[in-house]
C-alpha positions as CSV (number, residue, x, y, z in Angstrom):
1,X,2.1,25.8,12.8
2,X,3.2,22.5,14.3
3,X,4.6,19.7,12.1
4,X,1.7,17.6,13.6
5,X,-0.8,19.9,12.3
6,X,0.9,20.4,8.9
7,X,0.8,16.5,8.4
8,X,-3.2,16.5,9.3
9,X,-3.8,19.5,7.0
10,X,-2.0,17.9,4.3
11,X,-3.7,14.1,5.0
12,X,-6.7,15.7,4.6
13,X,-6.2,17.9,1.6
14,X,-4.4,14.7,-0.4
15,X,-8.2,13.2,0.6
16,X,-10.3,16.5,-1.2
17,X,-7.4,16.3,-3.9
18,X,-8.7,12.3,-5.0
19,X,-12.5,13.0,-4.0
20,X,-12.1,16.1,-6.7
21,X,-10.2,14.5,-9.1
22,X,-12.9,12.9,-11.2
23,X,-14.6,16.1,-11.1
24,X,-17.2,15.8,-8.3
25,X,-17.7,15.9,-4.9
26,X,-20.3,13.2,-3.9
27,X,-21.5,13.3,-0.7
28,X,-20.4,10.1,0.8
29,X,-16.6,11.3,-0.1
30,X,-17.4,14.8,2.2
31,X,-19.0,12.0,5.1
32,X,-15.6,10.3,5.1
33,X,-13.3,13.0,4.4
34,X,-15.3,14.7,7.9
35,X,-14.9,11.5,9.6
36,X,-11.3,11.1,9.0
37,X,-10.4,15.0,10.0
38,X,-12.7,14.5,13.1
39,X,-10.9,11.2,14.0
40,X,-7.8,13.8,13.8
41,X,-8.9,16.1,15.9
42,X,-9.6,18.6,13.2
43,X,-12.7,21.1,13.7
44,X,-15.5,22.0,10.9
45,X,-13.8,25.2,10.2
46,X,-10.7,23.6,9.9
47,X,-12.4,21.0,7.0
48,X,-14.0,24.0,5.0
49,X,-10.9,25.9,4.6
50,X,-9.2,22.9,3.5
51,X,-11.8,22.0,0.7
52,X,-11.7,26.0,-0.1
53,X,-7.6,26.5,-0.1
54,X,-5.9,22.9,0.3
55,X,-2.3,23.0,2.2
56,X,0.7,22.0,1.1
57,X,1.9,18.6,0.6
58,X,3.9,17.5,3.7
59,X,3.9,13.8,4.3
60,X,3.9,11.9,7.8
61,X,7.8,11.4,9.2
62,X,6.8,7.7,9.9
63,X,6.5,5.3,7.1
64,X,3.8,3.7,9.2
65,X,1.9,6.7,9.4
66,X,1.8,6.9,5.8
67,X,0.9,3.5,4.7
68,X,-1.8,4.4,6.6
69,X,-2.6,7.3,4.5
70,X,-2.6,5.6,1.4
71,X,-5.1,3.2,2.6
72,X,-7.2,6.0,3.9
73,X,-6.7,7.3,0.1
74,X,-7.4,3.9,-1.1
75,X,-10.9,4.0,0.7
76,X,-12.0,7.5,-0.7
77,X,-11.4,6.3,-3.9
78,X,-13.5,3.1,-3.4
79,X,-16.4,5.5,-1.1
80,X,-19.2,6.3,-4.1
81,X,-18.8,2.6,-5.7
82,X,-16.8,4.3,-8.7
83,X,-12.9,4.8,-9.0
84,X,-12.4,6.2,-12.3
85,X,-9.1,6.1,-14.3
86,X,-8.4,9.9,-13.3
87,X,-8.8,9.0,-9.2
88,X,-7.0,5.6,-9.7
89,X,-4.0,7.9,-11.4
90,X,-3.8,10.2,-8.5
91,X,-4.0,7.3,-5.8
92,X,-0.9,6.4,-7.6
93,X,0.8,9.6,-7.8
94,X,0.1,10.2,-4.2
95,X,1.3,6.8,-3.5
96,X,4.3,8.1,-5.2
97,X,5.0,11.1,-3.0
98,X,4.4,9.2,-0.2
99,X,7.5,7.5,-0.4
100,X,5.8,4.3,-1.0
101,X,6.7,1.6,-3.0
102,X,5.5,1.7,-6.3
103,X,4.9,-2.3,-6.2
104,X,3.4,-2.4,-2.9
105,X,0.8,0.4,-3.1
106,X,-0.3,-1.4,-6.7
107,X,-0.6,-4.5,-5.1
108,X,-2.6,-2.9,-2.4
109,X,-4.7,-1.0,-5.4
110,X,-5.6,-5.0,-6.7
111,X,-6.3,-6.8,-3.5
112,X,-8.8,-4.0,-1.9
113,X,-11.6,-5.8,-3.8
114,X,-10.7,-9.2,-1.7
115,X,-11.8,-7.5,1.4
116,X,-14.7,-6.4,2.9
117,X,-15.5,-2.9,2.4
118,X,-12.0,-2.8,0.9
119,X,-10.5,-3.0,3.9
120,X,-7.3,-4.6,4.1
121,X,-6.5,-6.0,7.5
122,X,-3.6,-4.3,9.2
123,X,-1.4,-7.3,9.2
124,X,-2.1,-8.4,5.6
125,X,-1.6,-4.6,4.5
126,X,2.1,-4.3,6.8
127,X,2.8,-7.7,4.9
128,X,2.0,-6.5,1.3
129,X,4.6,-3.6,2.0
130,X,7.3,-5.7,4.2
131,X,7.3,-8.2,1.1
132,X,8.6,-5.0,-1.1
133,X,11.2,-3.7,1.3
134,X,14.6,-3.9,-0.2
């Protein structure tokens, strides 16, 4: 398998791991989790396997790449209208295995509410993480 395809697998597996970490699949976290694996180029078949066996963690080579992942995590969480303190903890372990900074991603976490639909602007979101860069 391609490292290409190893990255999608695992983007969208770190997606079922937050939409089951409170315990429950609701159905607009399945519409989005769809979405984003069709946006990837990822087939139906593809999906279900994933929610049935979930692949291995393997992160996206570019840092870019995976700041977008954690706001694509970041929206999942936000999806049903309810991040409980047991989704919130696995944004932020993700977060964590991403390679991101710890100080960034939280800042990210506090500012989603400022936004529409909890979408931070690409700009603002590259300038919450350039501000933490050592």
């Amino acid at each position: 398998m391609s490292t290409e395809n190893k990255e999608k697998y695992s983007a969208i597996s770190q997606l079922i791991e937050v939409a089951m970490s409170d315990g429950h699949l609701h159905e607009e976290e399945i519409k989005f989790i769809h979405a984003v694996g069709k946006q990837m180029g990822l087939g139906d078949d593809e999906l279900l396997k994933l929610i049935k066996s979930p692949a291995p963690f393997e992160p996206f080579e570019s840092e870019l790449d995976r700041i977008v992942q954690f706001q694509r995590i970041c929206l999942l969480m936000h999806v049903d209208g309810n991040s409980e303190s047991k989704e919130i903890n696995t944004v932020k372990s993700l977060g964590l295995k991403l390679g991101l900074n710890p100080k960034a991603t939280g800042e990210v976490l506090r500012r989603m509410n400022e936004y529409e639909n909890n979408v931070i602007p690409p700009q603002d979101l590259i300038n919450i993480y350039l501000k933490y860069k050592n």
